[in-house]
C-alpha positions as CSV (number, residue, x, y, z in Angstrom):
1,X,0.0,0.0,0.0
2,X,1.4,3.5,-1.3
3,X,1.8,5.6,2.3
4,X,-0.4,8.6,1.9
5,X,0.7,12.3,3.5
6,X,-0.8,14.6,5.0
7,X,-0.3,17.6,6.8
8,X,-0.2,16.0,10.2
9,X,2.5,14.1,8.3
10,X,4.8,16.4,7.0
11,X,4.1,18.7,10.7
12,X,6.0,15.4,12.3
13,X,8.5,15.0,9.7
14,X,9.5,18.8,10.3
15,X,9.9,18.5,13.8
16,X,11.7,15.3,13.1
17,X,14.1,16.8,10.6
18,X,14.5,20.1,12.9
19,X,15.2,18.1,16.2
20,X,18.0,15.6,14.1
21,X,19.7,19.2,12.9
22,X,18.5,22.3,14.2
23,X,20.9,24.3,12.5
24,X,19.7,23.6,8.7
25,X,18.3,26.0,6.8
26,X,14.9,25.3,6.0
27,X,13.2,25.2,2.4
28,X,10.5,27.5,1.3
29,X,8.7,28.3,-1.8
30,X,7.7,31.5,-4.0
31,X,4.5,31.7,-5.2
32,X,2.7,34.3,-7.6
33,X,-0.9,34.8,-8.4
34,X,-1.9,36.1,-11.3
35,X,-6.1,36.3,-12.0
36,X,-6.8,36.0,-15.9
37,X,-9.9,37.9,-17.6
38,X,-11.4,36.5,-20.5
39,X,-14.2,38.7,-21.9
40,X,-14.4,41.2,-18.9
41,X,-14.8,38.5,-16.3
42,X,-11.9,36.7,-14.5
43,X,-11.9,33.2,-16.2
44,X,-8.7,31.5,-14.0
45,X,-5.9,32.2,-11.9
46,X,-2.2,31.0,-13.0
47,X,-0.1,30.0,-10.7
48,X,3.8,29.8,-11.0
49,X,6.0,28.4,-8.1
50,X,9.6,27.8,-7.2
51,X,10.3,25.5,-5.1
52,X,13.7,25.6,-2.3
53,X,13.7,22.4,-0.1
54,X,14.1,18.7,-0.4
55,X,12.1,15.4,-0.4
56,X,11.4,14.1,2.8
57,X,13.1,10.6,3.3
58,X,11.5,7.6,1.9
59,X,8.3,9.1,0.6
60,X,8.1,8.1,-2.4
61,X,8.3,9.8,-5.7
62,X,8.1,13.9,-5.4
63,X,4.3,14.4,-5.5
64,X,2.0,17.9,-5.4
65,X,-1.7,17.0,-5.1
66,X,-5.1,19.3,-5.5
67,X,-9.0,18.1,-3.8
68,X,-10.5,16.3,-6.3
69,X,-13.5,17.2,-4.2
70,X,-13.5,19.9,-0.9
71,X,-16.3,20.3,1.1
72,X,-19.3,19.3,-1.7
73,X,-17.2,21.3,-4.0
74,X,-16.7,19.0,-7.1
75,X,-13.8,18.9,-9.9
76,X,-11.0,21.0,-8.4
77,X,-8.5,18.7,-9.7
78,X,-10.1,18.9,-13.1
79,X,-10.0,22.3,-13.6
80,X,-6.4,22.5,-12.9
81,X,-4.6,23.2,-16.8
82,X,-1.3,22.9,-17.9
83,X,0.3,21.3,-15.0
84,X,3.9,21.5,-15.4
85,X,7.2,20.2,-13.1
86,X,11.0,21.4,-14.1
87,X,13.9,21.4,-12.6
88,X,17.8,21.9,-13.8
89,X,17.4,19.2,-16.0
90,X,13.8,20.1,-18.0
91,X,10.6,18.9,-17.3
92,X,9.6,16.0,-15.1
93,X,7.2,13.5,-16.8
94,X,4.3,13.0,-14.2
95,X,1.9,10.2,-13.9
96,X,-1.8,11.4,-11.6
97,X,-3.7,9.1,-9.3
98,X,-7.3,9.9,-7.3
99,X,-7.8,8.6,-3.6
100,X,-10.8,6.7,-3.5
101,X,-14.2,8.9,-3.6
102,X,-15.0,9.8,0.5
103,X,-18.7,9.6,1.3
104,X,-20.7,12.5,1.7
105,X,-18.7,15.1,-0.6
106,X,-15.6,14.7,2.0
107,X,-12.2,15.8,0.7
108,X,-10.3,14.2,-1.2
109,X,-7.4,14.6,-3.6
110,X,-5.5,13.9,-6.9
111,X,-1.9,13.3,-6.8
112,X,0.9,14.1,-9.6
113,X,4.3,12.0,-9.1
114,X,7.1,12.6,-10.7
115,X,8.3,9.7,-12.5
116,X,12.3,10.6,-11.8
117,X,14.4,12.1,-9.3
118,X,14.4,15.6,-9.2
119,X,16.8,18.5,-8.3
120,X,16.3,21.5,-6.2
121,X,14.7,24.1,-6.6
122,X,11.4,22.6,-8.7
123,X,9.5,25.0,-10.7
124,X,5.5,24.1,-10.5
125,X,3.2,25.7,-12.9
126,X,-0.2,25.2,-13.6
127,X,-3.5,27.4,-14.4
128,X,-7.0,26.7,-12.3
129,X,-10.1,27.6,-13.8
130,X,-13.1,29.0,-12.0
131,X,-16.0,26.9,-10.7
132,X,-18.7,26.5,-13.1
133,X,-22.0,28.6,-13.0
134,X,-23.9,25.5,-12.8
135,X,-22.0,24.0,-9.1
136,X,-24.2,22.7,-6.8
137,X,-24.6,24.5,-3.7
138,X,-22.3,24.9,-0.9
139,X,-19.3,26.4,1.2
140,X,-17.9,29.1,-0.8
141,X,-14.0,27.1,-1.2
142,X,-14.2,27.2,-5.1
143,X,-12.9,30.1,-6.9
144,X,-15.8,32.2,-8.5
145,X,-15.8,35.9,-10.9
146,X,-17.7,38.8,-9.4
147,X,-17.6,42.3,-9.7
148,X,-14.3,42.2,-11.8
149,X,-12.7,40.4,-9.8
150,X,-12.1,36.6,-8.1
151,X,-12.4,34.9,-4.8
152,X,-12.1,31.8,-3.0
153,X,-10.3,29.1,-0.8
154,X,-7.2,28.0,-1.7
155,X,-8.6,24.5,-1.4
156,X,-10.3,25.6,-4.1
157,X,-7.6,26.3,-6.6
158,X,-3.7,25.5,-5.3
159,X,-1.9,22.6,-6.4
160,X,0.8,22.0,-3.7
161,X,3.0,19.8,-2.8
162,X,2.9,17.2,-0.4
163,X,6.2,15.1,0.3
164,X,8.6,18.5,0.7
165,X,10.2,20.0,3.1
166,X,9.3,24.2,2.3
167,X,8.5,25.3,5.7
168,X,8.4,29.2,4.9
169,X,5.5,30.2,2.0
170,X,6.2,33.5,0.4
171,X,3.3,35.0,-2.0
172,X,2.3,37.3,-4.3
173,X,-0.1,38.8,-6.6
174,X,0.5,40.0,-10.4
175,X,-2.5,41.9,-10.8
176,X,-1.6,43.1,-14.4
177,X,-4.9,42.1,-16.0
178,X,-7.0,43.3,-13.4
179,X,-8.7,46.8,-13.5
180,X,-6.4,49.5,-12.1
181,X,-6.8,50.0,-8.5
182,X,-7.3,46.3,-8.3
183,X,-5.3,44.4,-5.0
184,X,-5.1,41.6,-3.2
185,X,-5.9,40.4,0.2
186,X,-6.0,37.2,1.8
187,X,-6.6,35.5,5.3
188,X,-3.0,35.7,5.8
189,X,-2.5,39.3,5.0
190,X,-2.7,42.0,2.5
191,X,-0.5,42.4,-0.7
192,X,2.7,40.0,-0.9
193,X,2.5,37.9,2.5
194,X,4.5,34.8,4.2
195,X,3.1,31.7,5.9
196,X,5.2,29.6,7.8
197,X,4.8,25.6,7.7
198,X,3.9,23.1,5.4
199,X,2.9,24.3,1.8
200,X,-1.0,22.8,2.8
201,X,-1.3,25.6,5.4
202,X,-2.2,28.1,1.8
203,X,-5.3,25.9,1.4
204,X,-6.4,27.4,4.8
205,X,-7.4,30.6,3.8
206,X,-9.5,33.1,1.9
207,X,-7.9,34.9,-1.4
208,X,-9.6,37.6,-3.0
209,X,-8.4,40.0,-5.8
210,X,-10.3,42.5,-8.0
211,X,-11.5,46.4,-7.9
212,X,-13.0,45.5,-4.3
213,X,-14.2,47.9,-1.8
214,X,-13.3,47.7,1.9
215,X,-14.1,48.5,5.8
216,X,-12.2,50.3,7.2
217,X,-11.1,52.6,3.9
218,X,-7.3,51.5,4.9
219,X,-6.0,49.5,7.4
220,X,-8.2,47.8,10.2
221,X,-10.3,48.9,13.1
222,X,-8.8,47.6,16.0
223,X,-7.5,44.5,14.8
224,X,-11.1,44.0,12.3
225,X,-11.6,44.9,8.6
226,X,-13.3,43.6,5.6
227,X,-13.2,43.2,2.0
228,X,-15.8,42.9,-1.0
229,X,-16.6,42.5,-3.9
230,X,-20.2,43.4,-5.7
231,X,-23.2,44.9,-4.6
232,X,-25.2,43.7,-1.6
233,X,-29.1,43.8,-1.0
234,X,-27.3,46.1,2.8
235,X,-24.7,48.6,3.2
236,X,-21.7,46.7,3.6
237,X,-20.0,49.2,5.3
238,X,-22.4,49.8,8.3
239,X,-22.7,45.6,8.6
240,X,-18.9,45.9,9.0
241,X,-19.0,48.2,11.7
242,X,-21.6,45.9,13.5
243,X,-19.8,43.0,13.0
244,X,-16.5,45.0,14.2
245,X,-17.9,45.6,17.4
246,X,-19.6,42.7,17.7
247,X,-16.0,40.8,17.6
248,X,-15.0,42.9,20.0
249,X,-17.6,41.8,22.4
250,X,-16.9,38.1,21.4
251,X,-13.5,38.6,22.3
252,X,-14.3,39.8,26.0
253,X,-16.9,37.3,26.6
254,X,-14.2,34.3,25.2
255,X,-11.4,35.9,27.4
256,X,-9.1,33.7,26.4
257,X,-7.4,34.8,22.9
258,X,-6.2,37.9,24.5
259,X,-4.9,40.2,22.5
260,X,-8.0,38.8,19.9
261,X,-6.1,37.8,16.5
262,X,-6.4,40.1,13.8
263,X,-9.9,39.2,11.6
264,X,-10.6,40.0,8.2
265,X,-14.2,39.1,6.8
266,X,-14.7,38.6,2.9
267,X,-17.6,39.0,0.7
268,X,-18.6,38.3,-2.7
269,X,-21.7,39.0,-4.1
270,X,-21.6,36.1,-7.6
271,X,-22.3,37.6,-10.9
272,X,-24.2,34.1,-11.4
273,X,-25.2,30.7,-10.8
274,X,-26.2,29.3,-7.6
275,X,-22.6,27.3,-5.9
276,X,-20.7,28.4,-3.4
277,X,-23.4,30.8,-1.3
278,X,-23.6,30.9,2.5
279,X,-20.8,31.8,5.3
280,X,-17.7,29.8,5.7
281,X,-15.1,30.0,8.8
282,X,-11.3,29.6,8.0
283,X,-8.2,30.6,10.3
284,X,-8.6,34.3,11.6
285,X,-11.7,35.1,9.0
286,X,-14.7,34.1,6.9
287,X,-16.6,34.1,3.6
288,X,-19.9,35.3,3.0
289,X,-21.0,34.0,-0.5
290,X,-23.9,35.4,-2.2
291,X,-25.7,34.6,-5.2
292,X,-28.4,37.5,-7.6
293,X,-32.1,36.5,-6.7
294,X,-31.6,35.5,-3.1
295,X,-35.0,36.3,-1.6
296,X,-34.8,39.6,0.0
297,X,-35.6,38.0,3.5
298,X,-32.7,35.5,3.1
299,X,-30.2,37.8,1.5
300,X,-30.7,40.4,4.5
301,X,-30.5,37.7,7.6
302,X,-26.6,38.1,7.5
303,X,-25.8,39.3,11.4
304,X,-26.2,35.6,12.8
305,X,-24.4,34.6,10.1
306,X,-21.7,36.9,10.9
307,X,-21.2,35.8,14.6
308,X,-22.0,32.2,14.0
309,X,-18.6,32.4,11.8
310,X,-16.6,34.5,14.2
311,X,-17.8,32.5,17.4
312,X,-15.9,29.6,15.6
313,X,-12.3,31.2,16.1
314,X,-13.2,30.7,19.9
315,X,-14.8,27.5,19.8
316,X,-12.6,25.3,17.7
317,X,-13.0,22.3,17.1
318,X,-12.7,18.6,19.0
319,X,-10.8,16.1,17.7
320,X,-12.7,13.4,15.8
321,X,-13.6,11.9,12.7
322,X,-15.1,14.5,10.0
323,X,-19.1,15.2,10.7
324,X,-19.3,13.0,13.8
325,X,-17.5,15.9,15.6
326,X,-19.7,18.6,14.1
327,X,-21.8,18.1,17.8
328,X,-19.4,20.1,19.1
329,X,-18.1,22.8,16.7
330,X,-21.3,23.2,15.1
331,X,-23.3,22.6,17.9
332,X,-21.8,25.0,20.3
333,X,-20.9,27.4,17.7
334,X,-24.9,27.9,17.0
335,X,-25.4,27.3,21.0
336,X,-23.6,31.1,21.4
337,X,-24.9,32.4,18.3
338,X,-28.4,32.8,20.1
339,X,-27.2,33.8,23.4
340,X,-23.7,36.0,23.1
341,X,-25.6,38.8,20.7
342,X,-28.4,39.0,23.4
343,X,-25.9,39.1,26.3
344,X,-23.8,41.9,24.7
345,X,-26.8,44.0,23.6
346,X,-26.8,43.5,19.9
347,X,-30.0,41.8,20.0
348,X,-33.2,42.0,21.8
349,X,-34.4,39.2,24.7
350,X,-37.5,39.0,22.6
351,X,-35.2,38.2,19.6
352,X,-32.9,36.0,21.6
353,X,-36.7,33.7,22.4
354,X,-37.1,33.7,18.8
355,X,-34.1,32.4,17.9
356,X,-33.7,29.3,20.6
357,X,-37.2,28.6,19.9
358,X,-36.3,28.4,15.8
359,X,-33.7,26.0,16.8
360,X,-35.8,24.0,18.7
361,X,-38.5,23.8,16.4
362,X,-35.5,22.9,13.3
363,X,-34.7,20.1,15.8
364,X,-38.0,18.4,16.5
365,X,-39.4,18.9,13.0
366,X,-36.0,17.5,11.4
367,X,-36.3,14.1,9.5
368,X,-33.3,13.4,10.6
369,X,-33.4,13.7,14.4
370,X,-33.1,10.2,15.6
371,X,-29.6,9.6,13.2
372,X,-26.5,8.7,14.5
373,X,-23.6,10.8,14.6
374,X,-21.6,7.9,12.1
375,X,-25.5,8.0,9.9
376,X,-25.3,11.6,9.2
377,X,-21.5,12.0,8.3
378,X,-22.2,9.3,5.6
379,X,-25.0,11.3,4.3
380,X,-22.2,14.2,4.8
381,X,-22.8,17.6,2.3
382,X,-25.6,15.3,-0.1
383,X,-28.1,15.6,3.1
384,X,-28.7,19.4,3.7
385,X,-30.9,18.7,6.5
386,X,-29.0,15.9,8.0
387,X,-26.3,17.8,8.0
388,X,-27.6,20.7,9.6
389,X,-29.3,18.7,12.6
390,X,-25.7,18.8,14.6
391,X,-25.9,22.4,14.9
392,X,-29.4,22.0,16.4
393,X,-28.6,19.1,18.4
394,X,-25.7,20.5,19.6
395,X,-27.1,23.5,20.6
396,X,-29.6,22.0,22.5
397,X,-27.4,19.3,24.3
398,X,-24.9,22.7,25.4
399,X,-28.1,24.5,27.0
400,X,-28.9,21.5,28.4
401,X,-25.5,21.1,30.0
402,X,-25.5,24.8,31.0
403,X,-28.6,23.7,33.4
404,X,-26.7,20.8,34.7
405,X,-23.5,22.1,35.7
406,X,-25.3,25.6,37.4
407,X,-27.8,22.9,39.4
408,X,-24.9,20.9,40.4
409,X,-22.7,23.8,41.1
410,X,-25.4,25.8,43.4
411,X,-25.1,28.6,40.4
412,X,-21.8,29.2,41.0
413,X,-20.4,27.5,37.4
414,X,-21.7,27.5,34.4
415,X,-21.3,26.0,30.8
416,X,-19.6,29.2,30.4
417,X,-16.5,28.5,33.2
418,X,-16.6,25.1,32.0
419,X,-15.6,25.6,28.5
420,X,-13.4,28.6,29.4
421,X,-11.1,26.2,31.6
422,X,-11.1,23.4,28.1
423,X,-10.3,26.4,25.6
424,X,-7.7,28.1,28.3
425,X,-6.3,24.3,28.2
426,X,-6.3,23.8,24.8
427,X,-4.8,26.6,23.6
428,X,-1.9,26.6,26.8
429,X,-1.4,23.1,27.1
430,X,0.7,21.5,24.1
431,X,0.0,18.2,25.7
432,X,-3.6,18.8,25.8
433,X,-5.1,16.1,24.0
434,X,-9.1,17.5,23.4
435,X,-11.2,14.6,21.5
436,X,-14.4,12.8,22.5
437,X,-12.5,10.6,25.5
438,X,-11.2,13.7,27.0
439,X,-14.5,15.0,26.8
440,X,-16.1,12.3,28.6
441,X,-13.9,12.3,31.3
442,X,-14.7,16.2,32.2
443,X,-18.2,16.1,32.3
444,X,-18.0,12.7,34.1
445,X,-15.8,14.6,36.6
446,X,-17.7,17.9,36.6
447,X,-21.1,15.8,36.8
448,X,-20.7,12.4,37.0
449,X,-20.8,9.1,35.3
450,X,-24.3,9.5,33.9
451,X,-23.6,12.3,31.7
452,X,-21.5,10.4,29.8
453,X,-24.5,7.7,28.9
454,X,-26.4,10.8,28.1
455,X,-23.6,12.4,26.2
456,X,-23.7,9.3,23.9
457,X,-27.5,8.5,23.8
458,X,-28.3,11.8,22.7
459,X,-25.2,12.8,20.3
460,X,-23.7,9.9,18.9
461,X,-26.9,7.6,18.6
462,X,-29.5,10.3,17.9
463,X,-31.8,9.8,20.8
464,X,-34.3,12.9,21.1
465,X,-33.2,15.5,23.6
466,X,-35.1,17.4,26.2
467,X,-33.6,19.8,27.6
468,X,-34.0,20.9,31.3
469,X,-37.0,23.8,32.0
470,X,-35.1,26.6,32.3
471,X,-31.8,25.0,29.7
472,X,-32.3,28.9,28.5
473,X,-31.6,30.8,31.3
474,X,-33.9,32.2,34.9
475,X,-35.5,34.1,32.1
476,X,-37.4,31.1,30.3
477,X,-39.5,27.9,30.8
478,X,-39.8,24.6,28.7
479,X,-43.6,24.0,27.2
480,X,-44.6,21.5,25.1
481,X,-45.5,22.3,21.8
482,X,-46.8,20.9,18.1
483,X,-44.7,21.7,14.7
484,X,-45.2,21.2,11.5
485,X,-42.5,19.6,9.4
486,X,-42.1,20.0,5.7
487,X,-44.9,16.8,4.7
488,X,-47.6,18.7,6.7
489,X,-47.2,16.4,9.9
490,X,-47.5,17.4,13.6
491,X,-44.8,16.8,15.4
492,X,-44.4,16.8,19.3
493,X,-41.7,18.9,21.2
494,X,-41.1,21.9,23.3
495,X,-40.6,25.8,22.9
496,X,-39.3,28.4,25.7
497,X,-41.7,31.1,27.0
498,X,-40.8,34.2,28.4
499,X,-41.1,34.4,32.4
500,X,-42.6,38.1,32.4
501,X,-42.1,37.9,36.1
502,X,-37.8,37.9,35.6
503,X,-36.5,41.5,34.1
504,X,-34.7,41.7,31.3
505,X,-31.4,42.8,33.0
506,X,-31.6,39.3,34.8
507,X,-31.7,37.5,31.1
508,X,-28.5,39.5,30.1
509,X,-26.8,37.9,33.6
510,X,-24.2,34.9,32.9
């Protein structure tokens, strides 16, 4: 069996390389982007690479590899053109092979080998067209034209490679076909910018170039700033401001990023078609994809969507298998996307009942709701409703836990102190290991064995939660209550009324 890398693979090999000789001098590669127009609209972006490092030991053939499919997005290997591998002695004859399709529209990739020994530095070139009009809905990872301009994941687009050591990434943008006044910015900075570790770490980010419009004008407002491109059914430039100090809250509730990193939020508003809409979280920033003919009520409902992706720098993720874990990243991501806006004033209590009572009636009505965890990671990104019941599930299991620990605790914890002691952890504590044992073990010690049994009745085998009266807060009480799914069907669950007796300035209380 050929050994497969990845970046978890290439991290060790580093550390293993540095430790054996910490005084080598460490590969990197230089990388330039350069969007092409065709007829007015950007058709591709070529990319040209040099390459300074060496193969790590006894992996095989030198090998550079693109996602056949990312995330539901399909055919980014086959829209790379002109792939092309030289070195000192000419070009290096490659032959390609896919990884076996992964359920659900989970990544995976296409490898090129080279079918000699190379020499140092390798020159990789290589042009990636655009995702087609026609893509299926989506995360926004596949490069797309709008306003003049182009944007996208790099797992949407860069062939990189896999087996090398190039620990230092320095790019850059040739804008010469662009509009003037066109520029550049990514997650990982504005202009020409350097990211250190493996080559993969590029895929990890948002790219934009074009005539695009920004918040603030220059520069950032404390630490927060924005870039778009098109024109959006809301002023983009007040939503920016929102968001900006709503990041700002974020960061003083989460405490424990402190400074907050630097966050730059991208927009794109598609010139067509339908893939690639919705909001997307990567390192330090998100996407917010939109596509013409959005109904007015969807296209303007973009606040929650604008915390829900910056609560996810805070929350993280648990280590798992992909989709089983969404419980928690998902789940408790959408948990504080209802309560942190209402705690810091951006929203209403009225709004904040509205919105756990929306998740509870998703939950209840969804067809999905009895699944496993292992059940709705198969279905994966061809499920849209399977998919999405984690988030509700989640969120439901987190207030439920919230209720637990402040009953235990006589009040004096909360879900809240709980997770701020994992994420303190996590973040501090390189030996830290944060996956679904560890979790078990801390709510069994926080509230003992039988939250475990609940933990795995209700998350990873899809039994129906119901969470404790006041799972909401002193301000709320569990009812029972009759929804309608989508066949017409009553379905049985609960909503959360409003105790008039409990002030508002007790709701906004951790």
């Amino acid at each position: 069996m050929r050994h497969r890398w990845n970046l978890a693979s290439a991290l060790l090999l580093a550390a293993l390389v540095l430790a054996a000789a910490p005084y080598c001098t460490l590969g990197h590669s230089e990388v330039t982007l350069r969007p092409v127009l065709d007829g007015g609209e950007v058709a591709a972006i070529e990319v040209h690479s040099v390459i300074h490092g060496w193969k790590f030991p006894f992996s095989g053939p030198l090998s550079v590899d693109a996602p056949v499919v990312y995330a539901s997005v399909a055919g980014i290997a086959d829209r790379v053109r002109g792939l092309k591998l030289s070195d000192s002695e000419g070009e290096i004859p490659l032959t390609h092979e896919d990884d076996p399709p992964a359920a659900g529209g989970y990544p995976y990739f296409r490898h090129w080998r080279a079918d000699r020994s190379v020499s140092f530095p390798v020159t990789l070139s290589y042009r990636s067209d655009v995702e087609p009009d026609d893509a299926r809905s989506g995360p926004p990872y596949g490069i797309r034209p709008s306003a003049g301009g182009i944007s996208g994941a790099g797992a949407g687009f860069l062939v990189l490679p896999e087996n090398v050591m190039s620990m230092v990434s320095r790019v850059q943008w040739d804008l010469s076909s662009l509009p003037p006044g066109s520029a550049g910015i990514t997650s990982f900075g504005e202009g020409a910018f350097e990211v250190n570790g493996p080559p993969a770490l590029l895929r990890q980010g948002w790219y934009m170039a074009g005539p695009l419009q920004r918040y603030p004008a220059s520069g950032d407002a404390n630490g927060f700033s924005a870039s778009w491109l098109g024109d959006f059914p809301f002023d983009p430039a007040i939503e920016m401001q929102w968001a900006g100090e709503a990041y700002a809250y974020l960061g003083d509730f989460f405490q424990y990023l402190d400074p907050r990193p630097r966050y730059r939020v991208f927009m794109r508003m598609l010139d067509s078609g339908r893939g690639g809409a919705g909001g997307t979280a990567l390192k330090n920033s998100f996407m917010l994809s939109q596509v013409p003919g959005m109904p007015r009520e969807i296209a303007t409902r973009h606040r929650d969507t604008f915390v829900h992706e910056m609560i996810h720098q805070w929350v993280g993720r648990i280590e798992g298998p992909s989709g089983i874990s969404s419980w928690f990243d998902e789940g408790l991501t959408t948990y504080y996307t209802s309560l942190l806006p209402m705690l810091g004033g951006f929203q209403t209590v009225d709004e904040y009942a509205e919105a756990i009572n929306t998740v509870a009636e998703e939950y209840y009505t969804n067809p999905a709701r009895n699944w496993s965890a292992a059940r709705i990671a198969e279905a994966g990104f061809g499920n849209a409703q399977a998919r999405g019941l984690p988030y509700r599930r989640g969120a439901l299991y987190f207030a439920h836990l919230d209720a637990r620990i402040r009953a235990v605790s006589g009040e004096a914890e909360n879900l809240h102190s709980f997770m701020r002691e994992i994420f303190t952890r996590r973040e501090e504590d390189d030996d830290f290991q944060f996956d679904h044992d560890r979790w078990k073990e801390l709510i069994a010690e926080r509230l003992g064995p039988e939250a475990v049994e609940e933990f795995t009745d209700i998350l990873m085998d899809g039994k129906t939660i119901t969470p404790a009266s006041d799972a909401f807060g002193p301000c709320f009480e569990r009812r029972p209550a009759v929804f309608t799914n989508g066949e017409g069907e009553a379905i049985s669950g609960f909503k959360w009324v409003r105790i008039e007796s409990v002030s508002k300035r007790t709701c906004r209380e951790v």
